[in-house]
DOZAPA-850620 format. One record per residue (C-alpha): residue number from 1; x, y, z. Coordinates in nm, 4 decimals. Each point is the difference from the previous one (the first is absolute). Example, Ala and Ser with C-alpha at 12.3 -4.5 7.8 and 13.67 -1.06 7.14 Angstrom:
1,1.2300,-0.4500,0.7800
2,0.1370,0.3440,-0.0660
This chain:
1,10.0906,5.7672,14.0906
2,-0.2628,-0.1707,-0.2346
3,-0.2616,0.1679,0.2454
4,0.1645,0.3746,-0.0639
5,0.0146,-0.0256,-0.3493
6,-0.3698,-0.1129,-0.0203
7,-0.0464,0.3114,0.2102
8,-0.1022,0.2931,-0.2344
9,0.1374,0.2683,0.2901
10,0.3350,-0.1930,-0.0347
11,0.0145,0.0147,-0.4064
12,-0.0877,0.3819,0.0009
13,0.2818,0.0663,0.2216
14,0.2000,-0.1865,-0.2000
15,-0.0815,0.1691,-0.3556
16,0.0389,0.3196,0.1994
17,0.3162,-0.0243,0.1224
18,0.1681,-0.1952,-0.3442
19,-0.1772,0.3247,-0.1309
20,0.2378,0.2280,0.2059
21,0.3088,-0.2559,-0.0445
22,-0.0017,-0.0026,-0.3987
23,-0.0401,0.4009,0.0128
24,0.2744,0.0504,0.2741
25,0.2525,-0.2710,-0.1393
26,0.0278,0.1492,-0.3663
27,0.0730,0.3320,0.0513
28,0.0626,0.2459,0.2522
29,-0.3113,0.2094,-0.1182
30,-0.2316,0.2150,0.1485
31,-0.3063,-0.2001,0.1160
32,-0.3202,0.0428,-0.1258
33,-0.2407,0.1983,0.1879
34,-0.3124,-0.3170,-0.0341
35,-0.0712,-0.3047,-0.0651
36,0.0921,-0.1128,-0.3682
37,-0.3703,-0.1696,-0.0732
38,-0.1969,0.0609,-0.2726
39,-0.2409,0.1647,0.2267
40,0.2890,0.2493,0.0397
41,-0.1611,0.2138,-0.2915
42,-0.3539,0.0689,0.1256
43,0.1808,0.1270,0.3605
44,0.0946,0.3132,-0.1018
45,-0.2415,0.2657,0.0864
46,0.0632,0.3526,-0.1863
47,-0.1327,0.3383,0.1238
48,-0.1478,0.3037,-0.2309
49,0.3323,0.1767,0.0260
50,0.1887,-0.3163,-0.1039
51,0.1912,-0.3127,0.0929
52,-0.0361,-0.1125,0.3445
53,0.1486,-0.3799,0.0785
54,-0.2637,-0.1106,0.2845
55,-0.0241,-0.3357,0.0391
56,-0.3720,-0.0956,0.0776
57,-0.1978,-0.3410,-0.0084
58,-0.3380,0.2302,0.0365
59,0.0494,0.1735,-0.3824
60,0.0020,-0.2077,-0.2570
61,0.0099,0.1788,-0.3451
62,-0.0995,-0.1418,-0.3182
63,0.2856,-0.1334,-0.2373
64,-0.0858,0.3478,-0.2524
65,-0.0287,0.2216,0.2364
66,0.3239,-0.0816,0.1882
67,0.1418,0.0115,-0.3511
68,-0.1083,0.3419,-0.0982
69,0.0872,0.1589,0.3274
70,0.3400,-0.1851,-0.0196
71,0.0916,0.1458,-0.3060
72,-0.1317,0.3824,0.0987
73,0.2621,0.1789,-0.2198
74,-0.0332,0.3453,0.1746
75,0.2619,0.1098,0.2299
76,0.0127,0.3377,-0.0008
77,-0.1902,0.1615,0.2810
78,-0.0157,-0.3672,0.1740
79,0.0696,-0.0389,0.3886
80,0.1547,-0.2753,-0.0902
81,0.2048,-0.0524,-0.3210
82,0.0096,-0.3146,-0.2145
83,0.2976,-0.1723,0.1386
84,0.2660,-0.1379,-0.2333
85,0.2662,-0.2609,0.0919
86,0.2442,0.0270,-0.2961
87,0.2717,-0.3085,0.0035
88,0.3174,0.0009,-0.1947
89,0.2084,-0.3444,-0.0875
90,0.3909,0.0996,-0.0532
91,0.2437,-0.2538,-0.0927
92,0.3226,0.1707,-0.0557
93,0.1210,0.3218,0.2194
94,0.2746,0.0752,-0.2550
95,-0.0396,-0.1083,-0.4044
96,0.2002,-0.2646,-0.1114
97,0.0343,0.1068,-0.3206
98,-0.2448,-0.2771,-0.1737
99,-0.2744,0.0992,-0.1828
100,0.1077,0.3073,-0.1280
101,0.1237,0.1890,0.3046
102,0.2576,0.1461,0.0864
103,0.2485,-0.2361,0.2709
104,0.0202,0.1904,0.3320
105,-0.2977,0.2736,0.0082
106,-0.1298,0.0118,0.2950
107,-0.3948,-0.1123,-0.0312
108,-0.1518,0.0506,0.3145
109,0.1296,0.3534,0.0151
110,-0.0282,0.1255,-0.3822
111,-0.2900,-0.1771,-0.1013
112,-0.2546,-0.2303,0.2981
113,0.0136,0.3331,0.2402
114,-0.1282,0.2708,-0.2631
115,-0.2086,-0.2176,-0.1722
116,-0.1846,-0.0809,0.3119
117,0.0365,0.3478,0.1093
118,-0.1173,0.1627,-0.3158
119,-0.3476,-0.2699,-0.0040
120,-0.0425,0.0195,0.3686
121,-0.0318,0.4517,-0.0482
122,-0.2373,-0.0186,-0.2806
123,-0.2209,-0.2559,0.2143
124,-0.0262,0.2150,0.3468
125,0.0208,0.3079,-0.2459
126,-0.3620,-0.1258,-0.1177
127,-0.1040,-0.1017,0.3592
128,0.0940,-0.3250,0.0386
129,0.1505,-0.1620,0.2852
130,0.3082,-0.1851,-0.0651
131,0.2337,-0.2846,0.1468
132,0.2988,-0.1281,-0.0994
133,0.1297,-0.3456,0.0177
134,0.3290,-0.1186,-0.1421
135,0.1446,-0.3552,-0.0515
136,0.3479,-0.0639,-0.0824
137,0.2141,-0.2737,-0.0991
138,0.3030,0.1816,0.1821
139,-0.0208,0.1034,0.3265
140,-0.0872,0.3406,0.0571
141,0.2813,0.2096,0.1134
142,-0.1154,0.3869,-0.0949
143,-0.3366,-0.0093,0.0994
144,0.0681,0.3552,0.1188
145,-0.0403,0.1280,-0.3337
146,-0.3156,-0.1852,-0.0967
147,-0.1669,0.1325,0.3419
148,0.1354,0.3648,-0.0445
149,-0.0683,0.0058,-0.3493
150,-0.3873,-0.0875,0.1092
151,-0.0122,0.2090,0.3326
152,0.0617,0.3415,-0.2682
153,-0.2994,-0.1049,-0.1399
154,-0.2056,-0.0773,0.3193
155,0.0470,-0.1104,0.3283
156,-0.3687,-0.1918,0.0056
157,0.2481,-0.2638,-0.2866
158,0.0464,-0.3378,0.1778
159,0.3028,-0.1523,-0.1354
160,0.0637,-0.3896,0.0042
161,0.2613,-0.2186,-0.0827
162,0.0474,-0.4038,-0.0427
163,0.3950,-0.0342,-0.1221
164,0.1858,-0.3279,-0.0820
165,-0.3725,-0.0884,-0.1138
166,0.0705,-0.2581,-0.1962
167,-0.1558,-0.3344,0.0977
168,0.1944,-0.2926,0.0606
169,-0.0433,-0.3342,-0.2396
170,0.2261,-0.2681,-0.1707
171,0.0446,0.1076,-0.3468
172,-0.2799,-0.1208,-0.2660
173,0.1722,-0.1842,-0.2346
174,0.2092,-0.1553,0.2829
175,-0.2459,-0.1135,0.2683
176,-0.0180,-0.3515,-0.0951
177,0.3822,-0.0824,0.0075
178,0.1515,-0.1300,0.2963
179,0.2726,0.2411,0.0100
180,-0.2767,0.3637,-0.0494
181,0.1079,0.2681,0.2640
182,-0.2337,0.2884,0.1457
183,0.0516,0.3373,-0.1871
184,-0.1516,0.3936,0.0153
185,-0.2841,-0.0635,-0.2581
186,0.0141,0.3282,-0.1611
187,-0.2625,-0.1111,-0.2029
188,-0.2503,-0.0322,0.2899
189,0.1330,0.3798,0.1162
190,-0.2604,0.0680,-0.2553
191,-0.2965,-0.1707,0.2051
192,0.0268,0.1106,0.3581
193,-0.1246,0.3523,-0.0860
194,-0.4060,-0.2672,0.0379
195,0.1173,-0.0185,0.3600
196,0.0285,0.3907,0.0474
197,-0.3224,0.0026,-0.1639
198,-0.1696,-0.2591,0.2120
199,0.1182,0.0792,0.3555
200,-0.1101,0.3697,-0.0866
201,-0.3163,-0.1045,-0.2048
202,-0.2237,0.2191,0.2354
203,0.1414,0.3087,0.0783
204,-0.0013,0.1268,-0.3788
205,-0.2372,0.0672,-0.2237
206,0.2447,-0.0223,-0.3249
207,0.3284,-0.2364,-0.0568
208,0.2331,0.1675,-0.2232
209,0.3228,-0.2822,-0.0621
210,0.2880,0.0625,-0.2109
211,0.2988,0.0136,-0.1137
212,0.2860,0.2168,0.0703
213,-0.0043,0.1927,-0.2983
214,-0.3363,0.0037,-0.1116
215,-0.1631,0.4072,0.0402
216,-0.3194,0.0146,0.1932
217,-0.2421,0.2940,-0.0267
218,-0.3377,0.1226,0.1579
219,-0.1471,-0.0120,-0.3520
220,0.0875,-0.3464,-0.0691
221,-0.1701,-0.0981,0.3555
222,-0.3118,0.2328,-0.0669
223,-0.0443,-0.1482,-0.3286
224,0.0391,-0.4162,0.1612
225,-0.2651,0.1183,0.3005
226,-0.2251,0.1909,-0.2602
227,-0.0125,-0.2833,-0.2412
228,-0.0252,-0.2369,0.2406
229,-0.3084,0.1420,0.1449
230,-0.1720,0.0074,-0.2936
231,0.0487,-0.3378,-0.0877
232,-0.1518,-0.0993,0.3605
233,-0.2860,0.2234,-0.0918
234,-0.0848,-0.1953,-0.3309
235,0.0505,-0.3127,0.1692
236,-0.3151,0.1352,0.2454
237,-0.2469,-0.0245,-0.3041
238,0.1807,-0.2316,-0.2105
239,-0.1440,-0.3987,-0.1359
240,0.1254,-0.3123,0.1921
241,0.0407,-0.1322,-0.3256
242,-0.0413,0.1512,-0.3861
243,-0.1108,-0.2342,-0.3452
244,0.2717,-0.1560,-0.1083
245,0.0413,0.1710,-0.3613
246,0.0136,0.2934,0.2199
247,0.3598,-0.1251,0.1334
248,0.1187,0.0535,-0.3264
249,-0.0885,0.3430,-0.0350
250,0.2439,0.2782,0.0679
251,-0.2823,0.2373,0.1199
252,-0.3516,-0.0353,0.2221
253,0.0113,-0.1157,0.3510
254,0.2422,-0.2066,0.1898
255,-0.1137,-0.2396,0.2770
256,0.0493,0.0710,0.3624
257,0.3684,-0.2482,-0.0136
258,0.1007,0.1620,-0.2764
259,0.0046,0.3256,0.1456
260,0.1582,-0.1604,0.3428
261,0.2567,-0.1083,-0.2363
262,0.1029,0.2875,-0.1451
263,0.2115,0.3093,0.1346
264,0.2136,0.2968,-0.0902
265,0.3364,-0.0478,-0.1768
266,0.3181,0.1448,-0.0513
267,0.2251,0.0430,-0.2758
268,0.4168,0.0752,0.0592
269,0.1211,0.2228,-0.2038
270,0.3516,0.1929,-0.0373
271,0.1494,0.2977,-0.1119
272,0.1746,-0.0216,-0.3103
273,0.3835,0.1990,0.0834
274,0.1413,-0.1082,-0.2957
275,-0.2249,-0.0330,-0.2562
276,0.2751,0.0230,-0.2719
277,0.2085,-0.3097,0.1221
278,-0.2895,-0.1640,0.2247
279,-0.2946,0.0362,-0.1742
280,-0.3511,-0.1579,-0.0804
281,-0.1441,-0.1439,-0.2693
282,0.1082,0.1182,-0.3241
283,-0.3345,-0.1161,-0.2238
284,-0.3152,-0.0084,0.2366
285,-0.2321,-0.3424,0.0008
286,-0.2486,0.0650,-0.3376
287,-0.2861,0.1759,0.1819
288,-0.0093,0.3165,-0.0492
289,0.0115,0.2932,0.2919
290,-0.3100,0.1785,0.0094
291,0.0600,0.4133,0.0648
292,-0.0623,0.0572,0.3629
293,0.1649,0.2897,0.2626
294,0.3262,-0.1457,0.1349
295,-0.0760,-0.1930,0.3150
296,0.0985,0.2401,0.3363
297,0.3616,-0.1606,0.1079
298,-0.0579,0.2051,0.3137
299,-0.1594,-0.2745,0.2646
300,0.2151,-0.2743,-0.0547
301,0.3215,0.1377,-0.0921
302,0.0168,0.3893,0.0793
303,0.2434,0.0131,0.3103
304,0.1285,0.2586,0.2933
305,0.3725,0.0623,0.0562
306,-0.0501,-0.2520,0.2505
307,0.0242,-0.2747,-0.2640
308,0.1264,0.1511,-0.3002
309,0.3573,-0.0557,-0.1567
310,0.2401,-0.0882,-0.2610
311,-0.1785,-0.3194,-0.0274
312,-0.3779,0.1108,0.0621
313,-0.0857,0.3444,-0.1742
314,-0.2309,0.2454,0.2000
315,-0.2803,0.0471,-0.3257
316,0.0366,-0.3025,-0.2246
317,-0.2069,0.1297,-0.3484
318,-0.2582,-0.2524,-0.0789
319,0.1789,-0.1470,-0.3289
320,0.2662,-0.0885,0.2801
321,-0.2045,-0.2256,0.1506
322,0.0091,-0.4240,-0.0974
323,-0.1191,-0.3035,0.0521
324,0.1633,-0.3356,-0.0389
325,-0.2178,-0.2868,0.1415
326,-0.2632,0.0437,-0.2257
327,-0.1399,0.0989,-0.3760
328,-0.2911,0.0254,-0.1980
329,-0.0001,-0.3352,-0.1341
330,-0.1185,-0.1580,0.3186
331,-0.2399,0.2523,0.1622
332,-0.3857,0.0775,-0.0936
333,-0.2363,0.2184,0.1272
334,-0.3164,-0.0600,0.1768
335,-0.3240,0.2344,0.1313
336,-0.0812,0.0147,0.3184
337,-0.3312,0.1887,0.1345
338,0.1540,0.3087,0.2030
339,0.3970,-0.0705,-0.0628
340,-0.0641,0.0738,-0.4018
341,0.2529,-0.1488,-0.1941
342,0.2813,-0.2167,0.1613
343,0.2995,-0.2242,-0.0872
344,0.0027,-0.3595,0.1443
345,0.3565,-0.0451,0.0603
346,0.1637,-0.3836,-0.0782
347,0.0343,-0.2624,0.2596
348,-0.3212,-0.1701,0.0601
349,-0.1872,-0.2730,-0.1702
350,-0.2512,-0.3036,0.0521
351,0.0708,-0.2292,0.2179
352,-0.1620,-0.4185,-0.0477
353,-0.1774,0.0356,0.3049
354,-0.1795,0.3524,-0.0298
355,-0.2724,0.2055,-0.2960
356,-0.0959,0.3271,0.0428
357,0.2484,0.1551,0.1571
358,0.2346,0.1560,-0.2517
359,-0.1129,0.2853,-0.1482
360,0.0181,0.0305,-0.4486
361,0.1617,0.3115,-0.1844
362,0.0141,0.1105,-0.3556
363,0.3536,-0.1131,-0.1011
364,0.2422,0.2617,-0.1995
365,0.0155,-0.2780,-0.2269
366,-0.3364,-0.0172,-0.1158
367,0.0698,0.2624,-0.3099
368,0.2130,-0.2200,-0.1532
369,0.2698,0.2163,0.1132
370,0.2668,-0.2360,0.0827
371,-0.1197,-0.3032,-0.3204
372,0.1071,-0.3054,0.0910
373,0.1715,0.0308,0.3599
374,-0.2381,-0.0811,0.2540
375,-0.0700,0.1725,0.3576
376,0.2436,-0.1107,0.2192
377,-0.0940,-0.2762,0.3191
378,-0.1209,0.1761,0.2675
379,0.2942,-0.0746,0.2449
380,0.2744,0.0650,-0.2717
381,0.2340,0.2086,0.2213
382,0.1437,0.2289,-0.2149
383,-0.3315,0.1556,0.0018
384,-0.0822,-0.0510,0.3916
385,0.0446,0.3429,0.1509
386,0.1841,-0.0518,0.2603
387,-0.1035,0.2893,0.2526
388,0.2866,0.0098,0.2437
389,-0.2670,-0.0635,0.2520
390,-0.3527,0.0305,0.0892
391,-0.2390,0.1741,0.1940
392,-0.3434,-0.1096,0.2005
393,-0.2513,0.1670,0.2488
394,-0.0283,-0.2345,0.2817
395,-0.3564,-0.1257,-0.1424
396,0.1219,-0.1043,-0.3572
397,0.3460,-0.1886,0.2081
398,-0.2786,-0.1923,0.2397
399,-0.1579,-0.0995,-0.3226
400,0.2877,-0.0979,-0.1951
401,0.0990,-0.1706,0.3283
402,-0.3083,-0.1758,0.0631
403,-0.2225,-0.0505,-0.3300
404,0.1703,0.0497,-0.2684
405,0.4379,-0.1023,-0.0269
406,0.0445,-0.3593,-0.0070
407,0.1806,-0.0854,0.3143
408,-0.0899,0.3236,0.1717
409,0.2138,0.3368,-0.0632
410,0.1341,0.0490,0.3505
411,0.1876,-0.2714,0.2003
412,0.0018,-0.2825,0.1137
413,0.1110,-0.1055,-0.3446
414,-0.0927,-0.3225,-0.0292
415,-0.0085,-0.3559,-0.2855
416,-0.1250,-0.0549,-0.2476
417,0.0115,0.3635,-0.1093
418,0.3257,0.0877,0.1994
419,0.2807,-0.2051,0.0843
420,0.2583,-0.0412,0.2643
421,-0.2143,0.3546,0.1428
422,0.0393,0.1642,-0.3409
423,0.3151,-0.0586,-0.0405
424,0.0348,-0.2222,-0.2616
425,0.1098,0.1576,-0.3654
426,-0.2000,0.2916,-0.0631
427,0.1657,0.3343,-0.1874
428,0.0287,0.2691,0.1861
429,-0.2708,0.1836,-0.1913
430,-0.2623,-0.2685,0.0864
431,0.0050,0.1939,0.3282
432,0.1562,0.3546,0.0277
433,-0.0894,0.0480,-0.3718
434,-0.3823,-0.0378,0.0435
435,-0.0466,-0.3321,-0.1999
436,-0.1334,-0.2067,0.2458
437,-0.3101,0.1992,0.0102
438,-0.0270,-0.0268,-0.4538
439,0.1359,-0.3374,-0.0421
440,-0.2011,-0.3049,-0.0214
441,0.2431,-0.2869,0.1305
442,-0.0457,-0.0152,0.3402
443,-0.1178,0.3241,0.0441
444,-0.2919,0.2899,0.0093
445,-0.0432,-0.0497,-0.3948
446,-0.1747,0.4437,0.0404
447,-0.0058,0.2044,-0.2681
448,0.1508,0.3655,-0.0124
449,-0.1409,0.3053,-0.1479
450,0.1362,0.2956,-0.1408
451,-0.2454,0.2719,-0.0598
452,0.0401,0.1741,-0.3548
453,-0.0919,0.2730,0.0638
454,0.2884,0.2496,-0.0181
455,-0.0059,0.1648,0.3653
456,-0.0400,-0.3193,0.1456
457,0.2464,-0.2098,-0.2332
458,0.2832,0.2409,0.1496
459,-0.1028,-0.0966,0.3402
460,0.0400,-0.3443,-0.0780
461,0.3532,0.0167,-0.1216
462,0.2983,-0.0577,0.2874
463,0.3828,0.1170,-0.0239
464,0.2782,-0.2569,-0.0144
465,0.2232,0.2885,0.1338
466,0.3216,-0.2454,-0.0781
467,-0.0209,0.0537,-0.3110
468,0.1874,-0.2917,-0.1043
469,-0.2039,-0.2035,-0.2084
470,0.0886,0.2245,-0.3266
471,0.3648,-0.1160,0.0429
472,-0.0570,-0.3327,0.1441
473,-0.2509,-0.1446,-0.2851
474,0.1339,0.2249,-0.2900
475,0.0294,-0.2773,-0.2119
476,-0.4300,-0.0129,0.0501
477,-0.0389,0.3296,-0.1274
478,-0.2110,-0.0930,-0.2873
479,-0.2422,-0.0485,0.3163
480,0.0165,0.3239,0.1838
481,-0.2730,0.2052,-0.1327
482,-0.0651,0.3382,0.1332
483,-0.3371,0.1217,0.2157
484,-0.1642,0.2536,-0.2080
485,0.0743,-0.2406,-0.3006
486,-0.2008,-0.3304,0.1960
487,-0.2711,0.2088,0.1296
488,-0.0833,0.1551,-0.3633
489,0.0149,-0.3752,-0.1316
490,-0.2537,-0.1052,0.2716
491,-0.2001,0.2887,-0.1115
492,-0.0064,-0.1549,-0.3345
493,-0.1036,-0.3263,0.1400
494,-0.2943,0.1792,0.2190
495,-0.1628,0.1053,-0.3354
496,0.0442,-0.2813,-0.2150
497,-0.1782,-0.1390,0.3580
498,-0.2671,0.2557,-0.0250
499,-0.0682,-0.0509,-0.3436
500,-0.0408,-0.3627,0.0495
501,-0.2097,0.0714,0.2668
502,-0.2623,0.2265,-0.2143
503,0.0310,-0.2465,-0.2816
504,-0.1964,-0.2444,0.2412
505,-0.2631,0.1869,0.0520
């Protein structure tokens, strides 16, 4: 035995095969079509007319090009569409009546199957090609309607599903006691949509993995690839490493992490249905709203009949739409050569260890605006943005996975940055809600961007088609502050920015 171990044929074998065991045993997934390595992402070789998965020792691309050809946004006239695997966690088939909802109505019918259908026709409407994936908590009894509902928009839609998903584990807080019992983590439903991603890392080109009523659109997904390939392009040209007065600076160039770092964000919003009894705020945070034309409600939260109802009007005005995770007081504004103006939403900061890698901004505060109360930590929740998911291109997910999340992204979820295979306490946010990937504590620590200006801002906003959160957190109304009136504020921050900005010259 001591011979075969020293034996380097013997220990490949091995790896090989606890590869296939840990990827088989989890879940039962659809395996991945090569070898997870991190030679995986220079395999790929892509034709003139598109994407075409060959797998080829021979061609060997450089890291940029691979990148820029990965994240080709052009689809229309294509052989070969960009192909989208689009995941959605569910926890309850029917409401319970917590939360703001209303006991008995029927989820999976009313609300997961036409807001995946409505997301899934603007996508293959713009020439995308689209896959569905669903995970469940309860086992899935009616997955006739979820496959006809997707077969009347195309019969080219591959439908998945992974029911009574939720991982088994001794309860957290109990583990340690003699007497702790095995239970349905419903927390950890919330992580297993990383194994969908994983065992199908390369046979899409873009991950798209929510939840069950967040509102997908093409223009949200041409805006994340767009964006996305223009920070890769800066990163082509940009410094390995900048002064360091010039970290400060809300403006001039960023350094090739920093841009590696940083990605497109999202923003939930709602539509107001009651704004007489459910409201937002009723005296807006002391900067004032610069004039500006009403940002276009039409890409995030314009609907078809399939979605629309009582509960989610068709056209939504703009001064319908709010947010609730976030307010003036702890965003600022930053340039960026070729994205213009942007937003750096809340969540990371700098870490012992690391310099240089997050990037500065010109905080709302700087006016004097606010006096004496100071700009809220960067991890203070209430100001998070929780994004009811996330989505990656298959080159930014190898990255995160590989260079860039502490612990890796994708599993095996291992100590110190995971325990007990990530399922020790963790909110359900930290991974369905996107904040693994804009956290620092044992996480990917990236920064999002929201572009300001106003075609693109719309495209970075996303529907909470529930609806709920105007009820549920009434009593946080103060908070809620409405889209057209946070984008005119962040105007107002952009030229006190620019003015600052021509003062130092």
């Amino acid at each position: 035995m001591w011979f075969l171990m020293k034996n380097p044929l013997f220990f490949i074998v091995c790896c090989v095969l606890w590869g296939c065991i840990s990827t088989s045993a989890t879940s039962p997934l659809r395996p991945t079509s090569g070898s997870f390595n991190k030679t995986g992402q220079n395999d790929i070789v892509l034709d003139s007319n598109g994407f075409d998965f060959v797998t080829s020792n021979a061609t060997i691309q450089s890291d940029e090009q691979s990148r820029r050809r990965l994240l080709d946004t052009s689809a229309s006239g294509e052989k070969k569409p960009i192909r989208i695997l689009y995941t959605i966690t569910t926890l309850s088939e029917y409401d319970k009546g917590t939360r703001a909802t209303v006991l008995g109505f029927d989820r999976l019918k009313n609300l997961l199957i036409p807001v995946v259908k409505e997301g899934v026709k603007s996508m293959i409407s713009r020439g995308y090609h689209v896959d569905v994936y669903i995970i469940s908590y309860y086992e899935m009894t009616r997955k006739s309607l979820v496959l006809s509902a997707m077969a009347e928009l195309s019969s080219d839609i591959n439908v998945n599903f992974w029911d009574n998903a939720a991982p088994i584990s001794y309860d957290p807080m109990k583990r340690d006691k003699p007497d702790a019992k095995l239970w349905e983590n419903t927390l950890g439903l919330a992580r297993q949509h990383r194994f969908v991603v994983k065992d199908n890392l390369f046979d899409y080109d873009l991950f798209l993995n929510f939840e069950d009523d967040m509102i997908l659109n093409a223009d949200m997904v041409d805006n994340h690839l767009q964006m996305t390939k223009t920070l890769y392009k800066l990163r082509e040209t940009a410094p390995d490493e900048v002064p360091d007065d010039q970290l400060k600076n809300f403006h001039g160039p960023l350094t090739k992490d920093q841009l590696k770092r940083s990605y497109p964000g999202l923003m939930r919003v709602e539509v107001l249905l009651d704004e007489k009894h459910f409201g937002t705020q009723s005296k807006l945070d002391p900067v004032p709203v610069a004039d500006h034309a009403d940002i276009d409600p039409k890409p995030c939260c314009h609907l078809s009949n399939i979605a629309s109802s009582d509960s989610r009007p068709q056209a939504p005005t703009t001064d319908q739409l709010f947010l609730w995770e976030t307010n003036i007081i702890a965003l600022g504004v930053r340039h960026i050569d070729e994205l213009g103006w942007v937003t750096l939403l809340r969540g990371p900061r700098a870490r012992n260890d690391e310099k240089g890698l997050t990037l500065a901004d010109f905080w709302s505060g700087t006016g004097n605006y606010f006096g004496k109360d100071g700009r809220p930590k960067p991890g203070a929740f209430e100001y998070l943005n929780n994004e009811g998911g996330w989505m990656g291109t298959r080159q930014q997910i190898w990255e995160w996975h590989t260079e860039i999340c502490l612990g890796g992204f994708l599993p095996p979820f291992d100590s110190p940055h995971y325990n007990f295979d990530g399922l020790d306490p963790r909110n359900v946010e930290y991974w369905s809600g996107g904040l693994n990937l804009f956290t620092a504590r044992h996480a990917c620590n990236m920064q999002r961007l929201v572009s300001l200006d106003p075609d693109n801002f719309a495209r970075h906003l996303i529907y909470h088609s529930a609806n709920n959160k105007q009820r549920q957190l009434h009593g946080k109304k103060q908070s809620f502050v409405k889209v057209n009136d946070l984008f005119g504020q962040l105007l107002t921050i952009t030229k006190d920015a620019e003015d600052k900005m021509k003062e130092a010259k």
